[in-house]
LONUSE-915246 format. One record per atom (N, C-alpha, C): residue number from 1; chain; atom name; x, y, z. Coordinates in nm, 3 decimals, padded with zeros to 5 digits, m for minus. Layout:
BEGIN
NUM/A/CA/X/Y/Z $
...
END
This chain:
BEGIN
1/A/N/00.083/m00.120/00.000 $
1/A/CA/00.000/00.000/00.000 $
1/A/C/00.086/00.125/00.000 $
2/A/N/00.151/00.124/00.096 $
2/A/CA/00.274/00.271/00.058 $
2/A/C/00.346/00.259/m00.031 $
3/A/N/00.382/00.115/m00.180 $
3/A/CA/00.448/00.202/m00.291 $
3/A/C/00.318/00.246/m00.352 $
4/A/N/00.210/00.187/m00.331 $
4/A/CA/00.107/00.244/m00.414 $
4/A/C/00.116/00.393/m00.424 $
5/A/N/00.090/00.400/m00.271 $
5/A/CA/00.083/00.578/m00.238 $
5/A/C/00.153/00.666/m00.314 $
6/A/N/00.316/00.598/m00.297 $
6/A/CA/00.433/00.691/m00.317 $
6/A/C/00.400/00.689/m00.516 $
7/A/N/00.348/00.562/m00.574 $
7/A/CA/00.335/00.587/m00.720 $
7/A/C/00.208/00.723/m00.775 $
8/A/N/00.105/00.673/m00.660 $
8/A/CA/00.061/00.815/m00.691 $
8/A/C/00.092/00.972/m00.691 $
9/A/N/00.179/00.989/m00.540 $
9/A/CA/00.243/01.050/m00.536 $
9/A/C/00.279/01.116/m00.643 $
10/A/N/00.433/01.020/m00.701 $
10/A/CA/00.517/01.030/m00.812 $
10/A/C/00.423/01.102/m00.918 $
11/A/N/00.336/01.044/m00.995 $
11/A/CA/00.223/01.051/m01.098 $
11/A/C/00.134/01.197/m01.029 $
12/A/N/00.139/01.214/m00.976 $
12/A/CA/00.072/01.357/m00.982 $
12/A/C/00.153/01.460/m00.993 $
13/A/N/00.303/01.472/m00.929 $
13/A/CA/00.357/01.522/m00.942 $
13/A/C/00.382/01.530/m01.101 $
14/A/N/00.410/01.449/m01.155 $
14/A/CA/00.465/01.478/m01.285 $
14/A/C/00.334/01.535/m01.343 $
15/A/N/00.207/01.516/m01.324 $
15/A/CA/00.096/01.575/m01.422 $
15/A/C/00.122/01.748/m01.336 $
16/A/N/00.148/01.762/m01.245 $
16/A/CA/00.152/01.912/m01.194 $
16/A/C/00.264/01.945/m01.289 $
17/A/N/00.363/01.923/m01.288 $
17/A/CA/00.444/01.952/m01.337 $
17/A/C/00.476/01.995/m01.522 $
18/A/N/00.356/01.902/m01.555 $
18/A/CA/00.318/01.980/m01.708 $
18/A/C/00.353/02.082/m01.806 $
19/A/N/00.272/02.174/m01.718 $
19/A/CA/00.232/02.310/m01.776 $
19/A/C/00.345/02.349/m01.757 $
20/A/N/00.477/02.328/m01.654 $
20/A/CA/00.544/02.438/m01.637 $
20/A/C/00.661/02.395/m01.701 $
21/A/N/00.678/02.274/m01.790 $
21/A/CA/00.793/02.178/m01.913 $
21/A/C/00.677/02.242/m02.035 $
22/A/N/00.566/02.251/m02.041 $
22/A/CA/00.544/02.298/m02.139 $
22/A/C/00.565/02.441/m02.189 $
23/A/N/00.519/02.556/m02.082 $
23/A/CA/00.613/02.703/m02.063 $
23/A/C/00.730/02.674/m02.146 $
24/A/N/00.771/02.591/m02.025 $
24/A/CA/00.986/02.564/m02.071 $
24/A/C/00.987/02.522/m02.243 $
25/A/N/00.914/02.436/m02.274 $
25/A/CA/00.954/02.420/m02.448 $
25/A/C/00.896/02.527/m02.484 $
26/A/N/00.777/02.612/m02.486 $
26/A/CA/00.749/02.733/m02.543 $
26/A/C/00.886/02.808/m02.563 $
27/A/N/00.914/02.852/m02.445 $
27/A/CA/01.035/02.947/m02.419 $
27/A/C/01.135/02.953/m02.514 $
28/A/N/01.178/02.769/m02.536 $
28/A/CA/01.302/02.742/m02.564 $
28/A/C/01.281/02.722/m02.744 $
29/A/N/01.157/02.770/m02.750 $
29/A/CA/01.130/02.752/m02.915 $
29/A/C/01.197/02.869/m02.988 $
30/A/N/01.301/02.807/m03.097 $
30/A/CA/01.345/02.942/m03.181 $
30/A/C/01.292/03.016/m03.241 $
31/A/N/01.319/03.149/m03.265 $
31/A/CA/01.217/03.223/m03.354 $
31/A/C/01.186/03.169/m03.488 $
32/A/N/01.131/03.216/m03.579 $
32/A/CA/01.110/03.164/m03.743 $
32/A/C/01.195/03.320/m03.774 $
33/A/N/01.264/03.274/m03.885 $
33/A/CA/01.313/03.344/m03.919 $
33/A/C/01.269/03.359/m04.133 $
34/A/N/01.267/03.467/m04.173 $
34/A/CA/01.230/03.482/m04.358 $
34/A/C/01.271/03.584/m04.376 $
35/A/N/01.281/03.586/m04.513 $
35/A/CA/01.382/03.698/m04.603 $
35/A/C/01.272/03.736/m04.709 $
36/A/N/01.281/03.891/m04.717 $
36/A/CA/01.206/03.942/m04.847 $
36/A/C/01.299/03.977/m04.914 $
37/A/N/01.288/03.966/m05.039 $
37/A/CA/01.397/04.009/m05.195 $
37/A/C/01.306/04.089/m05.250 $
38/A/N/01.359/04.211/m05.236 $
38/A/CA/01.280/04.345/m05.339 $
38/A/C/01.416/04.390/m05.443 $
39/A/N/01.298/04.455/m05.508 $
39/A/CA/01.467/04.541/m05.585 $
39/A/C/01.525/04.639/m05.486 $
40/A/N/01.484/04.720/m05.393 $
40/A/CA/01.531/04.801/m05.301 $
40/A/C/01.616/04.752/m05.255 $
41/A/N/01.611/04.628/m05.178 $
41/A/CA/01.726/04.573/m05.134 $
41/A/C/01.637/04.451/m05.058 $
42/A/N/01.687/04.364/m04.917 $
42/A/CA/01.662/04.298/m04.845 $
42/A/C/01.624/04.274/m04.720 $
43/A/N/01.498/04.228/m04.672 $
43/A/CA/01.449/04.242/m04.544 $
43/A/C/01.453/04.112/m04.451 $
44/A/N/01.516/04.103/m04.355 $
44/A/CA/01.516/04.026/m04.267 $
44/A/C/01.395/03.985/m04.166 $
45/A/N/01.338/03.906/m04.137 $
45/A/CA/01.284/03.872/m04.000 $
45/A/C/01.276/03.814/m03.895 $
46/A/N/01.243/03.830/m03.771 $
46/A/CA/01.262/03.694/m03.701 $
46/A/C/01.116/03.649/m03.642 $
47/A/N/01.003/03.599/m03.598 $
47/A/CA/00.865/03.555/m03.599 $
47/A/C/00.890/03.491/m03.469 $
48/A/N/00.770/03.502/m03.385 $
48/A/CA/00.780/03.512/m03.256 $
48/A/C/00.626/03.410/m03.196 $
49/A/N/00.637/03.304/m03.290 $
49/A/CA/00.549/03.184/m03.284 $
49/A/C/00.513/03.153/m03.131 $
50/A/N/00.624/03.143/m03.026 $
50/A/CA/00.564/03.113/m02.928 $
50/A/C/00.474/03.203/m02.834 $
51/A/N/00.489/03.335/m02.883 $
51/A/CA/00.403/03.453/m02.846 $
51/A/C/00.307/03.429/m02.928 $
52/A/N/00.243/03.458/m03.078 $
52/A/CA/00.160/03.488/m03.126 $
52/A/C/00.140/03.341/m03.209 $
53/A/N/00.076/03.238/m03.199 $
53/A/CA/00.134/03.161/m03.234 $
53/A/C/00.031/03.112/m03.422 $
54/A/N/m00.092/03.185/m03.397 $
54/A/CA/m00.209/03.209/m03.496 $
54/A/C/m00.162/03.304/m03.617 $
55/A/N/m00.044/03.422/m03.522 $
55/A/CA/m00.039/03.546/m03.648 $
55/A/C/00.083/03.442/m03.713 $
56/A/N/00.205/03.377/m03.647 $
56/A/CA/00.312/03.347/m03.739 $
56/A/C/00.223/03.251/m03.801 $
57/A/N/00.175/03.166/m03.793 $
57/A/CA/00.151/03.009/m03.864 $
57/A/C/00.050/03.045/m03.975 $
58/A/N/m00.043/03.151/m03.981 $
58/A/CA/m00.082/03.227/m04.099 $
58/A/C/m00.013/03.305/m04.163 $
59/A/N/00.120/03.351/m04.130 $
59/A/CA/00.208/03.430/m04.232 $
59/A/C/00.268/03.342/m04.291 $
60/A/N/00.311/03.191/m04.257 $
60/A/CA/00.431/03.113/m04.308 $
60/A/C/00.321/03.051/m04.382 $
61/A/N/00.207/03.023/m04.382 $
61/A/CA/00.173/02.989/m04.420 $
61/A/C/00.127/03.064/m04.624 $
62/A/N/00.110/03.204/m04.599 $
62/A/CA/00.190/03.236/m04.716 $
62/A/C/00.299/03.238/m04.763 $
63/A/N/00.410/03.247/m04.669 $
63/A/CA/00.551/03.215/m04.749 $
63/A/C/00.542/03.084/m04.781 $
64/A/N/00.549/03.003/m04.693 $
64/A/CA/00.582/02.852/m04.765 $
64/A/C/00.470/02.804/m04.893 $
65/A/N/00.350/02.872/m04.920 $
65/A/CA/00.272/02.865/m05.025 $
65/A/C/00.265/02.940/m05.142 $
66/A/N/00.396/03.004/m05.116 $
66/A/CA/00.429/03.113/m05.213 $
66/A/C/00.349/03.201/m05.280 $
67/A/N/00.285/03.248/m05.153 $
67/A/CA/00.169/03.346/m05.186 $
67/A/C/00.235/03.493/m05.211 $
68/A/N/00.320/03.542/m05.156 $
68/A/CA/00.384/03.644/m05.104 $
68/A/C/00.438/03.716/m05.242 $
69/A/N/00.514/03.576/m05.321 $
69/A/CA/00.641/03.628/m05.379 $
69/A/C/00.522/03.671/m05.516 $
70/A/N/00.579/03.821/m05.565 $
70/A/CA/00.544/03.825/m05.673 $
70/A/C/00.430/03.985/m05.637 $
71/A/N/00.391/03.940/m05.478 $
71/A/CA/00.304/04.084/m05.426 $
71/A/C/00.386/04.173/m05.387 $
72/A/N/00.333/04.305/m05.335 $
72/A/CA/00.401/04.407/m05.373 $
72/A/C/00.351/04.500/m05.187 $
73/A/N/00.500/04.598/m05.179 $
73/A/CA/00.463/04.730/m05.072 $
73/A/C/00.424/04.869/m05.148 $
74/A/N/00.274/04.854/m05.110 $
74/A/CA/00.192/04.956/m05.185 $
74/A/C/00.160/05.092/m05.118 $
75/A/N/00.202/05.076/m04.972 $
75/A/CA/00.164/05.163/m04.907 $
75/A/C/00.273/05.224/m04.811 $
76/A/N/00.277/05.389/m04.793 $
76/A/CA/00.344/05.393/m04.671 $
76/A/C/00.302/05.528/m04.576 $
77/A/N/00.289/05.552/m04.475 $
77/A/CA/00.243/05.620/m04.419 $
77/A/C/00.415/05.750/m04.304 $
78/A/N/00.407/05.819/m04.377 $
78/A/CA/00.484/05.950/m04.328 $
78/A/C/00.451/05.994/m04.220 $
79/A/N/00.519/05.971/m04.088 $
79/A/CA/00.468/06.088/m03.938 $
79/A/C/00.548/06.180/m03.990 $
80/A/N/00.484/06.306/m03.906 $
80/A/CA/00.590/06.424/m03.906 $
80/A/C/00.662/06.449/m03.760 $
81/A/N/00.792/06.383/m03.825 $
81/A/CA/00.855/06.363/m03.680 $
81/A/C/01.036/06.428/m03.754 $
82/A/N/01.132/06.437/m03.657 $
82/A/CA/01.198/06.517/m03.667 $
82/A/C/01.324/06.395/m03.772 $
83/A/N/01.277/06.261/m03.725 $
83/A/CA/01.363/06.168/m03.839 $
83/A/C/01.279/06.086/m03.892 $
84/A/N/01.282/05.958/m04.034 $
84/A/CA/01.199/05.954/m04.068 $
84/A/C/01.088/05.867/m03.976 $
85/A/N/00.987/05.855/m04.000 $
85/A/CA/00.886/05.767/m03.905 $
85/A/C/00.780/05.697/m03.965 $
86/A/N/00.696/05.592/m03.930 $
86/A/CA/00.582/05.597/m03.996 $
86/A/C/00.567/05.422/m03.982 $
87/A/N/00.538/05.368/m04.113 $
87/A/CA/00.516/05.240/m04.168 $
87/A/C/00.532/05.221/m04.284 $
88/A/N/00.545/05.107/m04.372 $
88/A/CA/00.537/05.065/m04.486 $
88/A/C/00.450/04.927/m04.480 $
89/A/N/00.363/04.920/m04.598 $
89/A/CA/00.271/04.814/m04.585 $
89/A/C/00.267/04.749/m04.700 $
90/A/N/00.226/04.608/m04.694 $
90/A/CA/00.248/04.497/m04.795 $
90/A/C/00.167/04.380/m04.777 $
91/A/N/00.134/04.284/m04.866 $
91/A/CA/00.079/04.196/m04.880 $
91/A/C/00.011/04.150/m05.032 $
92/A/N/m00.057/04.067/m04.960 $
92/A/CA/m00.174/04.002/m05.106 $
92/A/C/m00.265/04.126/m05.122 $
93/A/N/m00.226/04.190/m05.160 $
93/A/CA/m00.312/04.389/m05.197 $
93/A/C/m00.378/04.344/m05.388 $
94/A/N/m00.491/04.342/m05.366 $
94/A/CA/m00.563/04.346/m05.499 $
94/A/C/m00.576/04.231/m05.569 $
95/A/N/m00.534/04.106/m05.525 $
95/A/CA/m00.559/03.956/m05.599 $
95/A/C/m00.623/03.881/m05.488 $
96/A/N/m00.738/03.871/m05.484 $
96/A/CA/m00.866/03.741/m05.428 $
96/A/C/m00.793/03.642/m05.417 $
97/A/N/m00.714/03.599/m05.529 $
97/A/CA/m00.650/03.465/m05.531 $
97/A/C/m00.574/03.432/m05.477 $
98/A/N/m00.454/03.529/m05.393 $
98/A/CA/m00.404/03.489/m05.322 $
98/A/C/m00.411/03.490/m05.115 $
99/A/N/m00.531/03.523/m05.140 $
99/A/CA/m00.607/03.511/m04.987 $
99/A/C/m00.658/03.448/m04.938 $
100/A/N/m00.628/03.405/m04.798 $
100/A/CA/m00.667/03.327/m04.739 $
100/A/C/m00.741/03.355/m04.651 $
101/A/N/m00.837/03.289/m04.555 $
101/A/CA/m00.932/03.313/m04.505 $
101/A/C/m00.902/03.383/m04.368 $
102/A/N/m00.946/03.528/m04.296 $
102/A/CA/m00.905/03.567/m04.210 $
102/A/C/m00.894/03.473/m04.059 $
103/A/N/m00.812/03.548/m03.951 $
103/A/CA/m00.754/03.451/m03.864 $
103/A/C/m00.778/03.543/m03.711 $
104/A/N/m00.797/03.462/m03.623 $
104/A/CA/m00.877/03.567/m03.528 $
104/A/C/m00.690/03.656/m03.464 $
105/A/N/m00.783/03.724/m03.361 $
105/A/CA/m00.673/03.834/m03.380 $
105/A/C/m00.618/03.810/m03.252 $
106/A/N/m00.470/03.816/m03.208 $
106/A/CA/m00.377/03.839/m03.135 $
106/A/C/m00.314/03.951/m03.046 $
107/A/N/m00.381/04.013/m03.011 $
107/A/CA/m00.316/04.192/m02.951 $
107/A/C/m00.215/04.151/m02.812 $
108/A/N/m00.150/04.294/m02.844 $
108/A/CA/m00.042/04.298/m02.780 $
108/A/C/m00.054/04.275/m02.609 $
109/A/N/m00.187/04.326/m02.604 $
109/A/CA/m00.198/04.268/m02.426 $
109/A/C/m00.198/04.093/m02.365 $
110/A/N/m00.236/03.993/m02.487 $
110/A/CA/m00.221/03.855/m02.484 $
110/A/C/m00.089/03.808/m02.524 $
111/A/N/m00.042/03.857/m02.633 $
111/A/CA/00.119/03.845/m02.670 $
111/A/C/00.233/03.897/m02.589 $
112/A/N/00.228/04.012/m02.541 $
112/A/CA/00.311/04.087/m02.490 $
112/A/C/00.442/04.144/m02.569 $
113/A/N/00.380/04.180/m02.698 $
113/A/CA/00.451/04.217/m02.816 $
113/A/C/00.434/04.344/m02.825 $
114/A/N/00.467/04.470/m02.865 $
114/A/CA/00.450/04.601/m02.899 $
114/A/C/00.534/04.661/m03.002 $
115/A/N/00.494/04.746/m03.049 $
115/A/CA/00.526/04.797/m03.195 $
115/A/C/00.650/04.908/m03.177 $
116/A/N/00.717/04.846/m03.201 $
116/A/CA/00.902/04.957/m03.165 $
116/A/C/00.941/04.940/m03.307 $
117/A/N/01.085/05.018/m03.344 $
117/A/CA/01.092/05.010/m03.467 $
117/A/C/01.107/04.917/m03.560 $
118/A/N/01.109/04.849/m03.616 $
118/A/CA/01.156/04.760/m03.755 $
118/A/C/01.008/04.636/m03.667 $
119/A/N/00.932/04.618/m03.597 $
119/A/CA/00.809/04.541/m03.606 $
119/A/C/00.773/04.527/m03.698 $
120/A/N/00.714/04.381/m03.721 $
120/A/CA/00.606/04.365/m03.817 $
120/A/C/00.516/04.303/m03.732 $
121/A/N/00.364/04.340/m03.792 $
121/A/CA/00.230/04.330/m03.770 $
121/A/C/00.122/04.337/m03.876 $
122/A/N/00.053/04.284/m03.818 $
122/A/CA/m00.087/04.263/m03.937 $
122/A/C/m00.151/04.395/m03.948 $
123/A/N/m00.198/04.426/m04.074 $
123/A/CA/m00.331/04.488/m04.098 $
123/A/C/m00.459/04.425/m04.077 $
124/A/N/m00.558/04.539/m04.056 $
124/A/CA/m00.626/04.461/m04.038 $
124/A/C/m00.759/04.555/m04.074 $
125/A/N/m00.887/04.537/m04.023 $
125/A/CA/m01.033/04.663/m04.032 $
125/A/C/m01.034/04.629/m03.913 $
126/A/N/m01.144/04.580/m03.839 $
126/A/CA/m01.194/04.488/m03.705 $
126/A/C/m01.143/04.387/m03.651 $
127/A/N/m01.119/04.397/m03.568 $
127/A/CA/m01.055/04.259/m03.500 $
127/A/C/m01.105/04.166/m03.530 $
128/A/N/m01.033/04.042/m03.605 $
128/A/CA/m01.015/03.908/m03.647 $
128/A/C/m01.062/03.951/m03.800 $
129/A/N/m01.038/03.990/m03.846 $
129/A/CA/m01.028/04.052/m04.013 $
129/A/C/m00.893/04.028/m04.081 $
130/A/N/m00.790/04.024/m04.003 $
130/A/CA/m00.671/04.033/m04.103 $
130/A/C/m00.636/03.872/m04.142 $
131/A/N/m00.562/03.891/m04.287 $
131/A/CA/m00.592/03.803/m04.361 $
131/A/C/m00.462/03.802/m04.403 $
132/A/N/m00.346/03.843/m04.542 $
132/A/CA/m00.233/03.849/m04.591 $
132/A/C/m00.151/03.956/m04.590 $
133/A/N/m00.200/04.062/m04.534 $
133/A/CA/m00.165/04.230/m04.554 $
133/A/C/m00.057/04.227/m04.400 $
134/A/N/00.040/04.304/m04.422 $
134/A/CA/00.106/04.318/m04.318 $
134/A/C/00.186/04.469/m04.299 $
135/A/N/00.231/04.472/m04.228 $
135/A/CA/00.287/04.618/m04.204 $
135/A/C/00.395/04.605/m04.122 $
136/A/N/00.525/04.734/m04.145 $
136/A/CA/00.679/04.709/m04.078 $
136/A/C/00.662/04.873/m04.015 $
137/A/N/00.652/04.881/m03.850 $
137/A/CA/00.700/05.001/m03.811 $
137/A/C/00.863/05.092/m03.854 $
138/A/N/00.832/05.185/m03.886 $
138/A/CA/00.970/05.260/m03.887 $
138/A/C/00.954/05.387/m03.749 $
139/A/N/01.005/05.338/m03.656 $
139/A/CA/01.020/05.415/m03.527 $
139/A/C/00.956/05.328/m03.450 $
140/A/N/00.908/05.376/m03.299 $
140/A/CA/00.833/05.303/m03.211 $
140/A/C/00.690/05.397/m03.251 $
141/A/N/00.629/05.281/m03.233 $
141/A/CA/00.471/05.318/m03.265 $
141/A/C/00.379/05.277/m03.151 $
142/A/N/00.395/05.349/m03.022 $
142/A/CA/00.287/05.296/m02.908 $
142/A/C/00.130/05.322/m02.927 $
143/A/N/00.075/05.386/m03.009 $
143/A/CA/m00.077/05.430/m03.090 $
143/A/C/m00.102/05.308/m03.135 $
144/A/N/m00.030/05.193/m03.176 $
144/A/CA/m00.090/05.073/m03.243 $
144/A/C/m00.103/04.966/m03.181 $
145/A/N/m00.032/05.001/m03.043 $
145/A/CA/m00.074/04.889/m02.941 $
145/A/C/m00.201/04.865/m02.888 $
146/A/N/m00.305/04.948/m02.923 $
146/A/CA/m00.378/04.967/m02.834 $
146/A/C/m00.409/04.981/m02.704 $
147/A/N/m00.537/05.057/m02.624 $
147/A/CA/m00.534/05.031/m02.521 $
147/A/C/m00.687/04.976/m02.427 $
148/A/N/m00.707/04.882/m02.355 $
148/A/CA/m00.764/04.774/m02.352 $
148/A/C/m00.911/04.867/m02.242 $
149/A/N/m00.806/05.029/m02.149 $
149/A/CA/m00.951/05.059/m02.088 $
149/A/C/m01.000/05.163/m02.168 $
150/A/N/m00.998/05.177/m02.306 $
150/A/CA/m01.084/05.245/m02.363 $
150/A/C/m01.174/05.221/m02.456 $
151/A/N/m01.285/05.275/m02.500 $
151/A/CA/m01.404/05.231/m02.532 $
151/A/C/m01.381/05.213/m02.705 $
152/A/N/m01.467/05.158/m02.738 $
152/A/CA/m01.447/05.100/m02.881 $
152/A/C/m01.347/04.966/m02.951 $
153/A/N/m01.278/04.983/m03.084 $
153/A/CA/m01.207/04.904/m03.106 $
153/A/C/m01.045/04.924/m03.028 $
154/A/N/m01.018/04.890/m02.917 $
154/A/CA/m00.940/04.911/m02.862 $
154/A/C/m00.823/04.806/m02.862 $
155/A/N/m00.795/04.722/m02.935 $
155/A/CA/m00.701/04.584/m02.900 $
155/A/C/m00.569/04.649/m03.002 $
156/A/N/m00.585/04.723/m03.058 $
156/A/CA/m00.477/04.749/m03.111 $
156/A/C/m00.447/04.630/m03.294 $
157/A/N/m00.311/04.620/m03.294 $
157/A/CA/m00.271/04.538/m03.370 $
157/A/C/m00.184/04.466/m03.361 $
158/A/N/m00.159/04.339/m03.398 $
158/A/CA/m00.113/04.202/m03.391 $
158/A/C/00.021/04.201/m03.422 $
159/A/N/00.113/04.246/m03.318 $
159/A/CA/00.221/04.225/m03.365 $
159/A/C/00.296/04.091/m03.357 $
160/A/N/00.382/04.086/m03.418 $
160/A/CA/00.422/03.906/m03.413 $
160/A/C/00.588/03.915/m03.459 $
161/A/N/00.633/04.011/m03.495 $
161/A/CA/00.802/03.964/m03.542 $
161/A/C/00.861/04.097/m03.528 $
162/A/N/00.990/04.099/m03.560 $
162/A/CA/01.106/04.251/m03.622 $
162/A/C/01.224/04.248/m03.690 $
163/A/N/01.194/04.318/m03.778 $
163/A/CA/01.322/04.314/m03.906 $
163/A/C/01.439/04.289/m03.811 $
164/A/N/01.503/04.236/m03.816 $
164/A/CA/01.699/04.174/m03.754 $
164/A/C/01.778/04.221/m03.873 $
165/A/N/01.762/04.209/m04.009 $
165/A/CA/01.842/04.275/m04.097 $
165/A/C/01.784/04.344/m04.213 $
166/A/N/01.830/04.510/m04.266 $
166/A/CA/01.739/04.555/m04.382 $
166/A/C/01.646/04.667/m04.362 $
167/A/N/01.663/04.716/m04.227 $
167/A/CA/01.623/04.864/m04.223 $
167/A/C/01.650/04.966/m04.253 $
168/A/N/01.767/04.992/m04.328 $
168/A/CA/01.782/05.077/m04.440 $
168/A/C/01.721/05.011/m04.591 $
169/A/N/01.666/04.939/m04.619 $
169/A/CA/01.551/04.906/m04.723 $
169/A/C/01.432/04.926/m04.652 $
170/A/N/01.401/04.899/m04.530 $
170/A/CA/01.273/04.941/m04.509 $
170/A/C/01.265/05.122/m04.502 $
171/A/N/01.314/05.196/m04.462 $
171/A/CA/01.352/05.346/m04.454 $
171/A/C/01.343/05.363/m04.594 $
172/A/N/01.438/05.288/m04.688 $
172/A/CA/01.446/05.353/m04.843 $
172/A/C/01.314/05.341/m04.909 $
173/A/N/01.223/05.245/m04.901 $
173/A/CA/01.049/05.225/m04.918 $
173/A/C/01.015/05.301/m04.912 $
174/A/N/00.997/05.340/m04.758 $
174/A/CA/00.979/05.475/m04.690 $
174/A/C/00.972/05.599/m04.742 $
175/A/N/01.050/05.620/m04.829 $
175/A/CA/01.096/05.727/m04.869 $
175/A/C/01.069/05.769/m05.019 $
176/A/N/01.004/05.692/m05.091 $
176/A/CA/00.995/05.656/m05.213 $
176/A/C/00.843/05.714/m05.234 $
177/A/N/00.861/05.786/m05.334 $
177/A/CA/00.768/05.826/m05.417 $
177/A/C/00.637/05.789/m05.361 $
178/A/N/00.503/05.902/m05.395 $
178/A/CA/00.402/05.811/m05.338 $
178/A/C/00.318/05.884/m05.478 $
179/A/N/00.168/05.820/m05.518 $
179/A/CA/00.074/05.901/m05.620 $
179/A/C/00.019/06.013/m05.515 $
180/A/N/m00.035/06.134/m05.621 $
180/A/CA/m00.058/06.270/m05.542 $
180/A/C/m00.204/06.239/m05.499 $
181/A/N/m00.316/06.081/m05.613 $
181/A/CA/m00.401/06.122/m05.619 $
181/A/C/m00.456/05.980/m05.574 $
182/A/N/m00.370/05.864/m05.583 $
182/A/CA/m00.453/05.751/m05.569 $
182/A/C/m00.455/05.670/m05.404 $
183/A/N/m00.582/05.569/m05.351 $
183/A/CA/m00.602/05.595/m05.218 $
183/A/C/m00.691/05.688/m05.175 $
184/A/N/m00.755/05.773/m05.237 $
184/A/CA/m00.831/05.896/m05.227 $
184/A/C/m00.965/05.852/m05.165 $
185/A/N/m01.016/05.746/m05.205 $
185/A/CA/m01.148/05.685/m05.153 $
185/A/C/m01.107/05.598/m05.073 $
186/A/N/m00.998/05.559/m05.041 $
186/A/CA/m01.014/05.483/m04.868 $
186/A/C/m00.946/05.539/m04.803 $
187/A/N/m00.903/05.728/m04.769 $
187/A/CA/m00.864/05.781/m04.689 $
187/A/C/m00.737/05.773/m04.667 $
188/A/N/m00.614/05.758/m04.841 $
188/A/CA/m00.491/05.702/m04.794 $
188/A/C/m00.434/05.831/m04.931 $
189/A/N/m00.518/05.885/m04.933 $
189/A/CA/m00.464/05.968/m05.058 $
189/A/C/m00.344/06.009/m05.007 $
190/A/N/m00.196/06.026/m05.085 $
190/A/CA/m00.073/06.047/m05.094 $
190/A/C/00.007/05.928/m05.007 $
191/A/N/m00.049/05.791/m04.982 $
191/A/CA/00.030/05.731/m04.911 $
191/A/C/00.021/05.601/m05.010 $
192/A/N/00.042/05.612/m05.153 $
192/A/CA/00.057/05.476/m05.224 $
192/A/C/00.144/05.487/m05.299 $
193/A/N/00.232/05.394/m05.263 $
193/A/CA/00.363/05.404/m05.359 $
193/A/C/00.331/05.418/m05.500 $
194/A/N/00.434/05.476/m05.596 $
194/A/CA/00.368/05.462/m05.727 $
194/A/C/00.536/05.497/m05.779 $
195/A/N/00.634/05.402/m05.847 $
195/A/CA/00.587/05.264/m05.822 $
195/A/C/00.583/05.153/m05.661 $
196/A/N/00.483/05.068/m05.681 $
196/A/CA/00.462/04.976/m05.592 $
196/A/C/00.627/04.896/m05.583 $
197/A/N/00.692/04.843/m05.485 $
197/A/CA/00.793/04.804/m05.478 $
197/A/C/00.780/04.587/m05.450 $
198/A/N/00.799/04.558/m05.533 $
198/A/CA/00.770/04.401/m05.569 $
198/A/C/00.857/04.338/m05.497 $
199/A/N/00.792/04.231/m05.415 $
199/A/CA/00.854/04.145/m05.337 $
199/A/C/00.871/04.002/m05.426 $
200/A/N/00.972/03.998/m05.455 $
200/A/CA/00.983/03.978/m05.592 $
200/A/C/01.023/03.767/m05.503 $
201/A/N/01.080/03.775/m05.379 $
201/A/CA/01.086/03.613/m05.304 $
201/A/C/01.083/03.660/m05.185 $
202/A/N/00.970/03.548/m05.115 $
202/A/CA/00.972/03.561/m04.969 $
202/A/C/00.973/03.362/m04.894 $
203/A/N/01.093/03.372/m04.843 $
203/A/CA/01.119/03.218/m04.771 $
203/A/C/01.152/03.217/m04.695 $
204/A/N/01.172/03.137/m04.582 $
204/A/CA/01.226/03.106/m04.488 $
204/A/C/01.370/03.114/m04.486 $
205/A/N/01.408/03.127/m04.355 $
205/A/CA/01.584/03.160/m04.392 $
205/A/C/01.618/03.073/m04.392 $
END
């Protein structure tokens, strides 16, 4: 009867013990790491799966389906700040065909991710809307974190990775030409590249 005990013992202990070897492999999981090839030059990433684990496995899931390569950064948005600032944005922009079905949403208060410079994060409209579209901070952007005690759409946006190499290509995007006139009907007038800058391969490193 007491090895019985002591086997139960043993056996509960190890089921307590679970969650906190499972933490430990979370932890010890490497980032994902992918490369964009533009003509501008080259963008690095590193993907932060064990934080967000819905936003990476729907992004790789366009790279490894080679959804990516061939779409384009159509957008970029200018702060007026004293160096440059803002975002640049990209994705499956204007082909049905290469979209996939949206994925519920991730905010930075469940992740514990926030938008500093060279981040990437999803676009999105409403929370659990975003789909292939993504976006790279240039500066820290605390406005996109959202904040959770204020009223409305408050969760912010899904951040999940940050450029490691190629922020002087993301800055040079940045900086690039925009149309004076197009964007005008969804409130983006002067923030569309023209030309659009082609992500011409996106893979895993």
């Amino acid at each position: 009867m007491g090895a019985m005990r002591q086997d139960r013992r043993t056996l509960a202990a190890a089921i307590l013990g679970l969650p906190f070897l499972a933490r430990t492999a979370r932890a010890q999981t490497p980032p994902t790491r992918v490369v964009i090839e533009t003509p501008a030059g080259t963008i690095s990433l590193e993907l932060y799966g064990d934080k967000a684990p819905i936003t990476v496995a729907n992004f790789m899931r366009y790279v490894d389906e080679k959804r990516f390569d061939g779409s384009v950064f159509y957008r970029v948005v200018n702060l007026p700040m004293p160096k440059p600032a803002g975002l640049i944005q990209a994705g499956a922009y204007g082909d049905p065909a290469r979209v996939l079905p949206p994925i519920a949403h991730e905010p930075g208060s469940v992740t514990g991710l926030k938008h500093k410079d060279g981040t990437i994060s999803m676009a999105r409209r409403e929370p659990g809307s975003a789909t292939g579209e993504f976006f790279i901070c240039v500066g820290d952007a605390p406005y996109l974190d959202g904040n959770p005690i204020q009223p409305g759409d408050n969760s912010g946006f899904a951040a999940f990775g940050k450029v490691i190499e190629g922020m002087d290509t993301v800055r040079a995007i940045l900086a690039m030409p925009t149309s004076p006139t197009a964007g005008e009907a969804f409130g983006m007038k002067g923030q569309m590249l023209e030309p659009q800058v082609t992500m011409t391969v996106v893979r895993r490193a």
